[in-house]
C-alpha positions as CSV (number, residue, x, y, z in Angstrom):
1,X,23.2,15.0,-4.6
2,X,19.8,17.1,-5.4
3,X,20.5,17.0,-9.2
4,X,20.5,12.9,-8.6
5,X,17.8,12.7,-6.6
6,X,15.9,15.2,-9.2
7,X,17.0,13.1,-11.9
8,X,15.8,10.0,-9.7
9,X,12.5,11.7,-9.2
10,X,11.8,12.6,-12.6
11,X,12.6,8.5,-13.3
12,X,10.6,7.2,-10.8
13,X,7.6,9.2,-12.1
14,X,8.1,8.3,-15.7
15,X,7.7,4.5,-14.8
16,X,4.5,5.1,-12.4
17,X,3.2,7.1,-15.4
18,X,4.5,3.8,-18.0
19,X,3.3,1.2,-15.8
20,X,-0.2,3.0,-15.5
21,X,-0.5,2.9,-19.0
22,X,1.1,-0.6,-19.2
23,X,-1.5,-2.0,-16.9
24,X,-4.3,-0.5,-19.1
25,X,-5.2,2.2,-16.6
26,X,-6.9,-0.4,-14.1
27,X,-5.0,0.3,-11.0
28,X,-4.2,3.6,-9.7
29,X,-1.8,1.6,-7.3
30,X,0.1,1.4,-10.8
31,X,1.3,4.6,-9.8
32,X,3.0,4.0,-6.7
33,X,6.5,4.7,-8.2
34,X,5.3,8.3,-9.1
35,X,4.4,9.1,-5.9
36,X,8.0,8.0,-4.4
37,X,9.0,10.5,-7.7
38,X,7.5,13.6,-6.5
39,X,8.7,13.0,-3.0
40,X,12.4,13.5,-4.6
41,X,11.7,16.1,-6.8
42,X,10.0,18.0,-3.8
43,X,13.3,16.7,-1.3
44,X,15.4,18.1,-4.3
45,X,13.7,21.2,-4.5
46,X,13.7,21.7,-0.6
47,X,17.7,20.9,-0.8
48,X,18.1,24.4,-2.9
49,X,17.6,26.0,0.4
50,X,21.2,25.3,1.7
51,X,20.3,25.5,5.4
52,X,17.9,22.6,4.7
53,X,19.6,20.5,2.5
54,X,21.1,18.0,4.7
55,X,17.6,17.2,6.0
56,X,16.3,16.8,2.7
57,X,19.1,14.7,1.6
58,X,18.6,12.4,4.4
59,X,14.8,12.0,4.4
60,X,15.2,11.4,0.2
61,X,17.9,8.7,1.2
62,X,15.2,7.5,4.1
63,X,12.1,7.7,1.8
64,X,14.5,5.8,-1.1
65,X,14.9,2.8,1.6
66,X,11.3,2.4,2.2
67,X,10.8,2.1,-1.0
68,X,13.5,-0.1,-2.1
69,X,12.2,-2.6,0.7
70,X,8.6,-2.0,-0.1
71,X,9.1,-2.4,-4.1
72,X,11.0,-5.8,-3.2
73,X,8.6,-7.4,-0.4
74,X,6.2,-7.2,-3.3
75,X,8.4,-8.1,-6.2
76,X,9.7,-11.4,-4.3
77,X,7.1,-12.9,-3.9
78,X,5.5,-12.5,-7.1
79,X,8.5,-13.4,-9.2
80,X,9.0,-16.6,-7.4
81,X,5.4,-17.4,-8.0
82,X,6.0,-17.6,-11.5
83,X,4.4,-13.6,-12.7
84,X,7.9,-11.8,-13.2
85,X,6.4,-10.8,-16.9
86,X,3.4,-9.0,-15.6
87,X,3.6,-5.2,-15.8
88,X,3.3,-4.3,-12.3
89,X,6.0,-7.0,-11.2
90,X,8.6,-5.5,-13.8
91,X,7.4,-2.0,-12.5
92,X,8.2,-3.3,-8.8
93,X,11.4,-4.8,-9.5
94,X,12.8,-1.8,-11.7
95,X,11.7,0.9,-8.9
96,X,13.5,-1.3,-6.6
97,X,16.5,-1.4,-8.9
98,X,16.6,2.3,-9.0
99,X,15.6,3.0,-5.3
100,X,19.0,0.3,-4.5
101,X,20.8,2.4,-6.9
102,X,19.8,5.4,-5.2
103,X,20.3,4.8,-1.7
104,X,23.8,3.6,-2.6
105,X,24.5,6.7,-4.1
106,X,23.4,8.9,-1.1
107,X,25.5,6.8,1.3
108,X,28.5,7.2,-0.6
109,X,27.4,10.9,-1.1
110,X,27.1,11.3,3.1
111,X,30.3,9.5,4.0
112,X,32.3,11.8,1.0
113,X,30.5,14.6,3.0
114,X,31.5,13.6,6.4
115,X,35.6,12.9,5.3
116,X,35.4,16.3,3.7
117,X,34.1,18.0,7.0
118,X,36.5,15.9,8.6
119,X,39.2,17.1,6.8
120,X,40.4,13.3,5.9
């Protein structure tokens, strides 16, 4: 799970980065996505340490979830009010497709975790 959530990181701060750019450098809140970005990369860098790992894990997982929620109580809105081709929409709605994707992931990653210890 750190590779994915380093891969996720590194995605996520690509398209705050894109949608900066996009947006013709007029909002720093543009780079929202980034931010969530280095959060993984530093969870996934943290999860090295295998004492800590678990913790990181989770709290990437938690962070993903704010996010997801976040990216979509602004997305929503906005796309149903007619501005789904605007740069920061399509930058909300694709962070919020990757944070979903993501926090599927690490649930399925946990409960695989918890059989295994298990022994199921």
């Amino acid at each position: 799970m750190p590779s994915t959530t380093r891969l996720f990181g590194i995605s996520l701060i690509v398209l705050g980065i894109a949608s900066y750019v996009a947006t013709g450098r007029t909002s720093v809140t543009a780079l929202i996505p980034a931010i969530f970005g280095a959060v993984f990369v530093v969870c996934a860098l943290v999860a090295r340490n295998e004492a800590m790992r678990k913790h990181a894990m989770h709290a990437a997982v938690a962070v993903g979830l704010v996010g997801a929620l976040a990216s979509l109580a602004r997305a929503i809105p906005a796309v149903m009010a007619g501005d789904a081709t605007r740069p920061a929409v399509l930058s909300q709605i694709a962070m919020a497709a990757l944070l979903i994707v993501y926090v599927g992931l690490g649930v399925q990653s946990f409960i695989a975790a918890r059989k295994a210890r298990l022994g199921k």
